[in-house]
PyMOL Python script that loads the backbone (N, CA, C, O; Angstrom):
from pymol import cmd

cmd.read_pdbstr("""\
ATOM      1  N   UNK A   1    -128.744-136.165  92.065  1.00  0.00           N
ATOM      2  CA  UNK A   1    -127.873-136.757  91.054  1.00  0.00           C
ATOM      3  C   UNK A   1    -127.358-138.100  91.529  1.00  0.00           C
ATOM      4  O   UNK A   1    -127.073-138.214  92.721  1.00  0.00           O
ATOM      5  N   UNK A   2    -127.193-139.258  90.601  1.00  0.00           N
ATOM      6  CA  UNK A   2    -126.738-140.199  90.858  1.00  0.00           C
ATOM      7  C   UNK A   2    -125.212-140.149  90.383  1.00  0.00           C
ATOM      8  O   UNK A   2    -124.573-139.287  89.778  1.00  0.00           O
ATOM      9  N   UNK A   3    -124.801-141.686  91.004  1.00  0.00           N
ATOM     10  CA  UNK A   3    -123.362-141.824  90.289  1.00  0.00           C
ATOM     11  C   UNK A   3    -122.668-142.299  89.043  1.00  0.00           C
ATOM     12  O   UNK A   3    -122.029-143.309  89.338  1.00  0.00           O
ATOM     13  N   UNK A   4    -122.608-142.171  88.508  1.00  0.00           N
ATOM     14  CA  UNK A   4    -122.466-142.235  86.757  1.00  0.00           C
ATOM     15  C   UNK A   4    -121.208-143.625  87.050  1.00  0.00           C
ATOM     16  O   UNK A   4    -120.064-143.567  87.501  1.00  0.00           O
ATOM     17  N   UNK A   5    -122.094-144.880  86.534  1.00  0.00           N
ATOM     18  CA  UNK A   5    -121.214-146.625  87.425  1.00  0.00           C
ATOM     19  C   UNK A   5    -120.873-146.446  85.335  1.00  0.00           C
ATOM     20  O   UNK A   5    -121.383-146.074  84.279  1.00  0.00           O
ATOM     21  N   UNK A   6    -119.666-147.038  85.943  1.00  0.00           N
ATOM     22  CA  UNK A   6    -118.682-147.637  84.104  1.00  0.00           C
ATOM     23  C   UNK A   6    -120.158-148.370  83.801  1.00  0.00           C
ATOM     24  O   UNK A   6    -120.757-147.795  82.893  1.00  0.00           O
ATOM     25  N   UNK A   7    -120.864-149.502  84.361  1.00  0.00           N
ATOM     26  CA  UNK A   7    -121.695-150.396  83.454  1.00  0.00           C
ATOM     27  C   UNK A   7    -122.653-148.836  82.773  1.00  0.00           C
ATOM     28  O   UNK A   7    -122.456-148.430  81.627  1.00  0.00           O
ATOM     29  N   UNK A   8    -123.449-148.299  83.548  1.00  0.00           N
ATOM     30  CA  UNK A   8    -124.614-147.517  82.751  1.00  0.00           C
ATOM     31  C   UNK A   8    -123.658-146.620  82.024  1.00  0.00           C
ATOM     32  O   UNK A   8    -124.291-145.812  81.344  1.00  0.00           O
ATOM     33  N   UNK A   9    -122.656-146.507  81.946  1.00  0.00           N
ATOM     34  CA  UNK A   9    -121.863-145.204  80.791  1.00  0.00           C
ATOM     35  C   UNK A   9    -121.996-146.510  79.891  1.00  0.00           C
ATOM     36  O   UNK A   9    -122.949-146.667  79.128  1.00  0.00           O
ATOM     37  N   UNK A  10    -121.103-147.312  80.017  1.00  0.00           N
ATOM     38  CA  UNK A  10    -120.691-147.955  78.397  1.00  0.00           C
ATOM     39  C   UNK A  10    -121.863-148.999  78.048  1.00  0.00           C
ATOM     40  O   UNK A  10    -121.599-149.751  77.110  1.00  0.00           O
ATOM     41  N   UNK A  11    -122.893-149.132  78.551  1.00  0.00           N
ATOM     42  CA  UNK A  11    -124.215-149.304  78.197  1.00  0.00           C
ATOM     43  C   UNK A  11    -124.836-148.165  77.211  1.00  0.00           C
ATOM     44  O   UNK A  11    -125.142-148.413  76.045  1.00  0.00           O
ATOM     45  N   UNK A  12    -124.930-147.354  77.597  1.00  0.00           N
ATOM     46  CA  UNK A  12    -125.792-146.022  77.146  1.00  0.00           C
ATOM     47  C   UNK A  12    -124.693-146.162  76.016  1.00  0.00           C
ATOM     48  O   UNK A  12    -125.258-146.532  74.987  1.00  0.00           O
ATOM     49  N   UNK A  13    -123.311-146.002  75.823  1.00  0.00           N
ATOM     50  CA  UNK A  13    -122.624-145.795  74.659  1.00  0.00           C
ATOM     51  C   UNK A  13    -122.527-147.116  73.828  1.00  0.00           C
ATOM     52  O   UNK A  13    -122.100-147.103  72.673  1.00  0.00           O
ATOM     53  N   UNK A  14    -122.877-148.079  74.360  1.00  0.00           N
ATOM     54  CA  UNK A  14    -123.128-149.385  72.858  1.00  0.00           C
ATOM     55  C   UNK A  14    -124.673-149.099  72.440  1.00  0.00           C
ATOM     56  O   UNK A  14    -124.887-149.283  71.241  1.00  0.00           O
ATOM     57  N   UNK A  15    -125.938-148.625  73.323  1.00  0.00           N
ATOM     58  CA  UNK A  15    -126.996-148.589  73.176  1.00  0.00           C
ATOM     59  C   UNK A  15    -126.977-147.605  71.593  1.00  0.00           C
ATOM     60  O   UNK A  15    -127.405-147.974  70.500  1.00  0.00           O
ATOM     61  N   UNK A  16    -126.225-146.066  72.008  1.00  0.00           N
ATOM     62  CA  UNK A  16    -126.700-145.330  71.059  1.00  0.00           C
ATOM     63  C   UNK A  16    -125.715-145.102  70.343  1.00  0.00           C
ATOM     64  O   UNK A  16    -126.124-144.490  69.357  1.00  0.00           O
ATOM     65  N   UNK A  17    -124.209-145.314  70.269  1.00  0.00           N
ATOM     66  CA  UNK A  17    -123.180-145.277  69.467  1.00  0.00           C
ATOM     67  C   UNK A  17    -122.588-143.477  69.917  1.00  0.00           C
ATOM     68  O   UNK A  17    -122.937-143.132  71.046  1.00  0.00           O
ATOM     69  N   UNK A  18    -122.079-142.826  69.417  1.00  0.00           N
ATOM     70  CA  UNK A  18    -120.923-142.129  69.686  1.00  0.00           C
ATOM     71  C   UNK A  18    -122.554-141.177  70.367  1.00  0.00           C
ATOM     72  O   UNK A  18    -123.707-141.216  69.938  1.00  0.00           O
ATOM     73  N   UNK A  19    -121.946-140.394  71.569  1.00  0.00           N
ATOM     74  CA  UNK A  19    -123.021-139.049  72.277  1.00  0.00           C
ATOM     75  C   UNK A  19    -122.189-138.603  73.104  1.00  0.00           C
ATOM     76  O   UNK A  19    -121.406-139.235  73.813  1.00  0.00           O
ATOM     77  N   UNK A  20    -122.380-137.314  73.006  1.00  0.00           N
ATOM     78  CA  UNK A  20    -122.228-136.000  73.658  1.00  0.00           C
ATOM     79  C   UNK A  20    -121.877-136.305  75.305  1.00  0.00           C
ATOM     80  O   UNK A  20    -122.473-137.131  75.997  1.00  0.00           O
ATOM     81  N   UNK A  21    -121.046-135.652  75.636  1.00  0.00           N
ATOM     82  CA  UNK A  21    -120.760-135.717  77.384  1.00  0.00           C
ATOM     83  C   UNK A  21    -122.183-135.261  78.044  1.00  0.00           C
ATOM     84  O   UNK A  21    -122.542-136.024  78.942  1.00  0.00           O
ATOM     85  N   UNK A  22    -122.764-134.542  77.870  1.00  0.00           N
ATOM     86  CA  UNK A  22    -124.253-133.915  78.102  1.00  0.00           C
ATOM     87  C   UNK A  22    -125.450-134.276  77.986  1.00  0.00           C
ATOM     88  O   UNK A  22    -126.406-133.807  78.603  1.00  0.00           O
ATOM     89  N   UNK A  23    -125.473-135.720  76.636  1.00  0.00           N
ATOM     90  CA  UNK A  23    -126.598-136.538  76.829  1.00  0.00           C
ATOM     91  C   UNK A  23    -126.361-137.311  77.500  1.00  0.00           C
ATOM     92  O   UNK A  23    -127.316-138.049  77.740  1.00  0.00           O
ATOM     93  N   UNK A  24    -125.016-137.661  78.225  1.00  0.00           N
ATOM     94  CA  UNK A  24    -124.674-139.057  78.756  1.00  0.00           C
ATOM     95  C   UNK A  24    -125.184-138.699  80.162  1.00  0.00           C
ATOM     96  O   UNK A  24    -126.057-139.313  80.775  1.00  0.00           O
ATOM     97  N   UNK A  25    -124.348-137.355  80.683  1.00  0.00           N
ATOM     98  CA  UNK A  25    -125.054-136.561  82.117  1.00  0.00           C
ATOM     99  C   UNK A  25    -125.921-137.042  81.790  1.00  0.00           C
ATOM    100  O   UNK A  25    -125.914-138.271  81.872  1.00  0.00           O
ATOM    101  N   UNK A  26    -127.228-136.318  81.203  1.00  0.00           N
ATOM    102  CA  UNK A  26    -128.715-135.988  81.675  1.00  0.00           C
ATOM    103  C   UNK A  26    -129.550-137.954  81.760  1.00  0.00           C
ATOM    104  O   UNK A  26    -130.563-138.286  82.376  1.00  0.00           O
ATOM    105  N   UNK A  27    -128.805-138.671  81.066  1.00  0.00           N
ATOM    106  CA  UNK A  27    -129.420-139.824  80.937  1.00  0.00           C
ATOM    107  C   UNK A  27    -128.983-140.429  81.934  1.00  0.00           C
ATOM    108  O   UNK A  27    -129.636-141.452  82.140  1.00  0.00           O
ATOM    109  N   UNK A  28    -128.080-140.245  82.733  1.00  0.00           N
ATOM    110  CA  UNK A  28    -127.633-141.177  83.818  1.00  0.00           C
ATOM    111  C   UNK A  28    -127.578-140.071  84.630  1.00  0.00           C
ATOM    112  O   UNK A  28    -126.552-140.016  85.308  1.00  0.00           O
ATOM    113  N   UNK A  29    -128.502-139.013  84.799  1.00  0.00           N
ATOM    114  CA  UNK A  29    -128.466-138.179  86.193  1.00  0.00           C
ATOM    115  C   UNK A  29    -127.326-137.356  86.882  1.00  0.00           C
ATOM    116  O   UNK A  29    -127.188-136.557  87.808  1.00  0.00           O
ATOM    117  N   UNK A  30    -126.648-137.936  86.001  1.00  0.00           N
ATOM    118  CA  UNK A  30    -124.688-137.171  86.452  1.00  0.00           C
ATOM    119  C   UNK A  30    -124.712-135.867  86.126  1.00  0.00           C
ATOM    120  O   UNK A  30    -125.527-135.403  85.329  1.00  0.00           O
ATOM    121  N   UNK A  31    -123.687-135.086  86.809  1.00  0.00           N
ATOM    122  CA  UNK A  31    -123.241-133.958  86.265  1.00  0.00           C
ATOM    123  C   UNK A  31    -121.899-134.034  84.814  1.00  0.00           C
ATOM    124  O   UNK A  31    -120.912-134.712  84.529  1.00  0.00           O
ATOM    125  N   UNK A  32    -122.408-133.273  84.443  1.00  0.00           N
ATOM    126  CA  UNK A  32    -121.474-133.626  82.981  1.00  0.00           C
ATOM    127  C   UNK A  32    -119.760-134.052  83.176  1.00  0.00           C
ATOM    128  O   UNK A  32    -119.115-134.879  82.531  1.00  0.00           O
ATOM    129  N   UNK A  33    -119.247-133.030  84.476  1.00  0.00           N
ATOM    130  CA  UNK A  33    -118.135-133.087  84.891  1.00  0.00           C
ATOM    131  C   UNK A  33    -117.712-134.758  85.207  1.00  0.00           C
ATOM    132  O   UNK A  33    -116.855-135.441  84.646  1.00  0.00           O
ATOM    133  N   UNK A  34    -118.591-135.098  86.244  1.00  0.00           N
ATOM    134  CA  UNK A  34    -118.636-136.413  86.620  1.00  0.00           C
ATOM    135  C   UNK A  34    -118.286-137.339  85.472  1.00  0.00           C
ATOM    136  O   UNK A  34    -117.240-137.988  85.498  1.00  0.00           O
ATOM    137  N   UNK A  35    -119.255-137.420  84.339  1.00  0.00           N
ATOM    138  CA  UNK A  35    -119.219-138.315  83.006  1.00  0.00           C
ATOM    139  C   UNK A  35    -118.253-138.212  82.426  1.00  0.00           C
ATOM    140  O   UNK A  35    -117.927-139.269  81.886  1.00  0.00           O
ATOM    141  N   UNK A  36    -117.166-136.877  82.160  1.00  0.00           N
ATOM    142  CA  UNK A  36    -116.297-136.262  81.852  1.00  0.00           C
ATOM    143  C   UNK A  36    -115.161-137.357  82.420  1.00  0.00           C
ATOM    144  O   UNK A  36    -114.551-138.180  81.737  1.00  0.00           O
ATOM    145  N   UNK A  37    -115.088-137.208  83.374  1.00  0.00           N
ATOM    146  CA  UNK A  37    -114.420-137.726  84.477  1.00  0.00           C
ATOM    147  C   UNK A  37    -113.999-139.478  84.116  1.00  0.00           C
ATOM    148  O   UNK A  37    -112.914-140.045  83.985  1.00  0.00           O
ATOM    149  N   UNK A  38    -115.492-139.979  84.035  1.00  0.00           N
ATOM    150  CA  UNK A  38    -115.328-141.185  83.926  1.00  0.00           C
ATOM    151  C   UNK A  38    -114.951-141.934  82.731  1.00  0.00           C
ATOM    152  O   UNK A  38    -114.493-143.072  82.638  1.00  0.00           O
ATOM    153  N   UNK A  39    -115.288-140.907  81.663  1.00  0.00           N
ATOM    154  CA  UNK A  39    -114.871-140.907  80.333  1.00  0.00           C
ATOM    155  C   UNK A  39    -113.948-141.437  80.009  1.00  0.00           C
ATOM    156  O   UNK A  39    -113.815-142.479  79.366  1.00  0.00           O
ATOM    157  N   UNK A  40    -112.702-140.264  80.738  1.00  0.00           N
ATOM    158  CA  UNK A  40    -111.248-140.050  81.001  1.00  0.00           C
ATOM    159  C   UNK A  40    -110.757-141.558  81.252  1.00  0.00           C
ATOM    160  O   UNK A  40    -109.930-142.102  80.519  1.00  0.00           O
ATOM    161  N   UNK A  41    -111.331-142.158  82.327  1.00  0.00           N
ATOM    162  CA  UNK A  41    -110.530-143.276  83.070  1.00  0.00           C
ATOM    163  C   UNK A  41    -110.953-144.304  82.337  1.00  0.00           C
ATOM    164  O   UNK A  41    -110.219-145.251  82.059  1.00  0.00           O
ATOM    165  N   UNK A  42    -112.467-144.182  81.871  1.00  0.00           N
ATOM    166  CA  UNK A  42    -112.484-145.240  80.534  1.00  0.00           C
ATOM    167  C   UNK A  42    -111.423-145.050  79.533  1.00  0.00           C
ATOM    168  O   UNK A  42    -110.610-145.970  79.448  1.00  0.00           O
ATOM    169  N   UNK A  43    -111.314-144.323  78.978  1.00  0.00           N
ATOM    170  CA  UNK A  43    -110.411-144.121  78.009  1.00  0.00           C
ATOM    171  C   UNK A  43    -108.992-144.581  77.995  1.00  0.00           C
ATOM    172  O   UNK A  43    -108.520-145.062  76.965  1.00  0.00           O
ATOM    173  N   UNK A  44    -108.316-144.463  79.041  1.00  0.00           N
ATOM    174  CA  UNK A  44    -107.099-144.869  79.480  1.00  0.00           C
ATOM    175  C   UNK A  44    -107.453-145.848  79.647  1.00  0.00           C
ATOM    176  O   UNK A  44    -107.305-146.196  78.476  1.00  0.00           O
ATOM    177  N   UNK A  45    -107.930-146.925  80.228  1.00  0.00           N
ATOM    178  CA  UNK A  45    -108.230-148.225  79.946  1.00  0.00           C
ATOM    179  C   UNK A  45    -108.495-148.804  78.577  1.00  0.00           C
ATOM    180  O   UNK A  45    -108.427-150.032  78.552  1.00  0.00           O
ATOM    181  N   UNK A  46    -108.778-148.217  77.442  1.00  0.00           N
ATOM    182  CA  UNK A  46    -109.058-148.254  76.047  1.00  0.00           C
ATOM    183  C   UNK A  46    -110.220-148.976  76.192  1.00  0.00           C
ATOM    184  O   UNK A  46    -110.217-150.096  75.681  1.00  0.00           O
ATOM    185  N   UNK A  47    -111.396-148.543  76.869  1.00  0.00           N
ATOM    186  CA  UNK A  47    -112.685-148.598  76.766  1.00  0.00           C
ATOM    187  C   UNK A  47    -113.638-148.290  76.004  1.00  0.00           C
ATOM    188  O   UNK A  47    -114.426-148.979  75.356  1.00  0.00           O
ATOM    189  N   UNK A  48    -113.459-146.781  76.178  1.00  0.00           N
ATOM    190  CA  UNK A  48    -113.669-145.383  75.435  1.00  0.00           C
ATOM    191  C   UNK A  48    -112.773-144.829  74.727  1.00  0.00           C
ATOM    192  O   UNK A  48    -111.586-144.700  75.027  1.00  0.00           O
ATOM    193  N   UNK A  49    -113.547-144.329  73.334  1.00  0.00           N
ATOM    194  CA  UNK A  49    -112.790-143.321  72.452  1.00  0.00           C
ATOM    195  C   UNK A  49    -112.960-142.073  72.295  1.00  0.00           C
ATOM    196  O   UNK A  49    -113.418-141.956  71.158  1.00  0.00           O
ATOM    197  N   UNK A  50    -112.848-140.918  72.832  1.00  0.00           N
ATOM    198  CA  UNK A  50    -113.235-139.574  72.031  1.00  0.00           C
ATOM    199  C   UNK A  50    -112.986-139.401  70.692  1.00  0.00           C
ATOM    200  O   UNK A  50    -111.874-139.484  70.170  1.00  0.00           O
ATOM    201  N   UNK A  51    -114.443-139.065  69.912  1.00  0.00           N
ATOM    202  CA  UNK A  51    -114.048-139.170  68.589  1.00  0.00           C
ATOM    203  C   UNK A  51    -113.874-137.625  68.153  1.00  0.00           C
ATOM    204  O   UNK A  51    -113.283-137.173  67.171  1.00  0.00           O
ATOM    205  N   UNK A  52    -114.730-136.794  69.421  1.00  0.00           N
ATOM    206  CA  UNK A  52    -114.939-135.446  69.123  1.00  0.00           C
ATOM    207  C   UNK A  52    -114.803-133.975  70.390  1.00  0.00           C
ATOM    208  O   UNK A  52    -115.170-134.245  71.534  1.00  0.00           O
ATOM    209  N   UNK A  53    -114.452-132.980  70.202  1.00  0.00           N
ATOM    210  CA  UNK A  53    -114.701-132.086  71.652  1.00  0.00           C
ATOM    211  C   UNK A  53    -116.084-132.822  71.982  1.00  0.00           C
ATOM    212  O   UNK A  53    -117.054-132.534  71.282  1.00  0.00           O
ATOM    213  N   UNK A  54    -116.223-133.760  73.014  1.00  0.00           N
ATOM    214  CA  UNK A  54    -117.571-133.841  74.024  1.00  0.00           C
ATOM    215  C   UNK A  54    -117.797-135.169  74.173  1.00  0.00           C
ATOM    216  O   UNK A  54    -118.108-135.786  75.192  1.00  0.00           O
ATOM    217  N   UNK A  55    -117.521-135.750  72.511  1.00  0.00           N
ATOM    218  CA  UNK A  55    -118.232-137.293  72.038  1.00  0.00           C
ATOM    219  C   UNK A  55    -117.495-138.309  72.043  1.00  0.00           C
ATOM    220  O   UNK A  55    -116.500-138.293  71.319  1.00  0.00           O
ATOM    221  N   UNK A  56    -117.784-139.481  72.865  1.00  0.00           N
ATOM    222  CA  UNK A  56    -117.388-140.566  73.235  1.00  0.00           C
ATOM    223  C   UNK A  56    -117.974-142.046  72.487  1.00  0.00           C
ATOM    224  O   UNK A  56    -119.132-142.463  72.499  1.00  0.00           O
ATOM    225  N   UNK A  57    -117.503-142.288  72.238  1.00  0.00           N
ATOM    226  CA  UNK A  57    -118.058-143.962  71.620  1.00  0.00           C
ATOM    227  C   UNK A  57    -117.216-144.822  72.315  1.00  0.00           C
ATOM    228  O   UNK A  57    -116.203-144.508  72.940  1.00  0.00           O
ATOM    229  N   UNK A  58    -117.825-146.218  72.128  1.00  0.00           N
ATOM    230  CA  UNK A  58    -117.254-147.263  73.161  1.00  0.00           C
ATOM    231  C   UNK A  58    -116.198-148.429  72.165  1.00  0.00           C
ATOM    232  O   UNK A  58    -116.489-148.742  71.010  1.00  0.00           O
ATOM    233  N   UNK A  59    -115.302-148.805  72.703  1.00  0.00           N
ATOM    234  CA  UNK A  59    -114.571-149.731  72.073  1.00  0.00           C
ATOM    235  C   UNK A  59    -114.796-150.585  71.557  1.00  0.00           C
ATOM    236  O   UNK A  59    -116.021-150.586  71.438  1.00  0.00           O
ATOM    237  N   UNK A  60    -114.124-151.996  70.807  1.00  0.00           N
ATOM    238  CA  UNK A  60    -114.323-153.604  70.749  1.00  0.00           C
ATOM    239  C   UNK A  60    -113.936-153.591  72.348  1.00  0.00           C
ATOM    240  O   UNK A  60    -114.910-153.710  73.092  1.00  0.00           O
ATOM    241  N   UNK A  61    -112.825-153.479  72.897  1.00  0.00           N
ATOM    242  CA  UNK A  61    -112.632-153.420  73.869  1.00  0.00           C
ATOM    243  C   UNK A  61    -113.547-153.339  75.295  1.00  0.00           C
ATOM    244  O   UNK A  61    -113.517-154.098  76.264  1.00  0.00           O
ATOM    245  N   UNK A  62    -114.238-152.326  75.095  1.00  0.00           N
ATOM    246  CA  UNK A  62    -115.052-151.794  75.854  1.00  0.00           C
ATOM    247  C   UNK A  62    -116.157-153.113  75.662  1.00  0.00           C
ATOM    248  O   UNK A  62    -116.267-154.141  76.330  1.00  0.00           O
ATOM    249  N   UNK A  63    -116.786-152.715  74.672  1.00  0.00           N
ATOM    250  CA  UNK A  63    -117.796-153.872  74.737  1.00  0.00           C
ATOM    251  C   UNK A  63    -117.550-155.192  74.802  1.00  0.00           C
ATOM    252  O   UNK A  63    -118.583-155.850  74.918  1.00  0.00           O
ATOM    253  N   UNK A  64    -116.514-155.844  74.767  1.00  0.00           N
ATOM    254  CA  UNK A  64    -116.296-157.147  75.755  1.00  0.00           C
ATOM    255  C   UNK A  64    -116.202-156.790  77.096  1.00  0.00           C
ATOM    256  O   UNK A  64    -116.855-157.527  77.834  1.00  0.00           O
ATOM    257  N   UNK A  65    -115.675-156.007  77.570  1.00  0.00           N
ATOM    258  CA  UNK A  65    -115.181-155.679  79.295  1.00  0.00           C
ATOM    259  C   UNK A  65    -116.792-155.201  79.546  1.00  0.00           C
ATOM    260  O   UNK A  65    -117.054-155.172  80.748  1.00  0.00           O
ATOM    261  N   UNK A  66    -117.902-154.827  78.685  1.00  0.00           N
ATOM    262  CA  UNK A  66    -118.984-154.438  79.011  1.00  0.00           C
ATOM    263  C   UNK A  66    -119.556-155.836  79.837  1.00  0.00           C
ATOM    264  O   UNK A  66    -119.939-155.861  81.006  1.00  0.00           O
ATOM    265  N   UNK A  67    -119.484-157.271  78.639  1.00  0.00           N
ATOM    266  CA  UNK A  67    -120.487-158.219  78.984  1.00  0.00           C
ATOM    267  C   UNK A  67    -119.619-159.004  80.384  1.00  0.00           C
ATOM    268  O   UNK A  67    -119.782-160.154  80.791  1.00  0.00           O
ATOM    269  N   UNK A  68    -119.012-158.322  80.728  1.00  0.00           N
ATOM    270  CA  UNK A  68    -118.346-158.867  82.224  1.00  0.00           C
ATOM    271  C   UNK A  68    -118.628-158.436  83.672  1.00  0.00           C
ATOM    272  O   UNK A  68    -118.449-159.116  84.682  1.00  0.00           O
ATOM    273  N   UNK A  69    -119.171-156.998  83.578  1.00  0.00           N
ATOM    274  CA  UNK A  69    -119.526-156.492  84.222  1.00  0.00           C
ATOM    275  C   UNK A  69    -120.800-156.981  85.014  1.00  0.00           C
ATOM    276  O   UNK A  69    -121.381-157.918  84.466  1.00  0.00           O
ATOM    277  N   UNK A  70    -121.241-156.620  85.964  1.00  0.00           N
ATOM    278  CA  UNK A  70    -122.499-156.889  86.541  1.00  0.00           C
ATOM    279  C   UNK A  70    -122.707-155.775  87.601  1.00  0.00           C
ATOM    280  O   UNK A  70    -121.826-155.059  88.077  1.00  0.00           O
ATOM    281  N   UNK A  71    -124.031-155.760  87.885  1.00  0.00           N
ATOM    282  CA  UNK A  71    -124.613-154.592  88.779  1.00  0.00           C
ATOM    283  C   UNK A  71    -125.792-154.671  89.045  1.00  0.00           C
ATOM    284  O   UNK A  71    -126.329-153.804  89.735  1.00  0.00           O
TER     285      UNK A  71
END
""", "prot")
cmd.dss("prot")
cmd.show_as("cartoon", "prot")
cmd.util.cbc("prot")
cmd.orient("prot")
């Protein structure tokens, strides 16, 4: 398993729009907990939104703080 980095989460979530804690794991190799995890701390940053039990979509927010990032 790899480490589930903020760029490949809120990548994968502008790529495909709101997904499951479980497609986000399996696509970035994480354990769901992990993504869970990072979700969380996105979120409190107002990165990330939970729209649903599991499902995350990414901010306006988020996707400016996205094109800043590098990796």
């Amino acid at each position: 398993m790899t480490h589930c980095s903020t760029r490949g989460l809120l990548d994968l979530l502008a790529e495909r729009g709101p997904t499951e804690v479980t497609s986000l794991a399996a696509a970035l190799e994480a354990h769901p907990v992990t993504v869970t995890k990072q979700c969380c701390e996105l979120q409190s940053d107002g990165h990330v939104r939970q729209i649903a039990g599991g499902v995350y979509t990414i901010t306006d927010t988020g996707e400016a703080y996205l094109v800043t990032l590098t990796e």
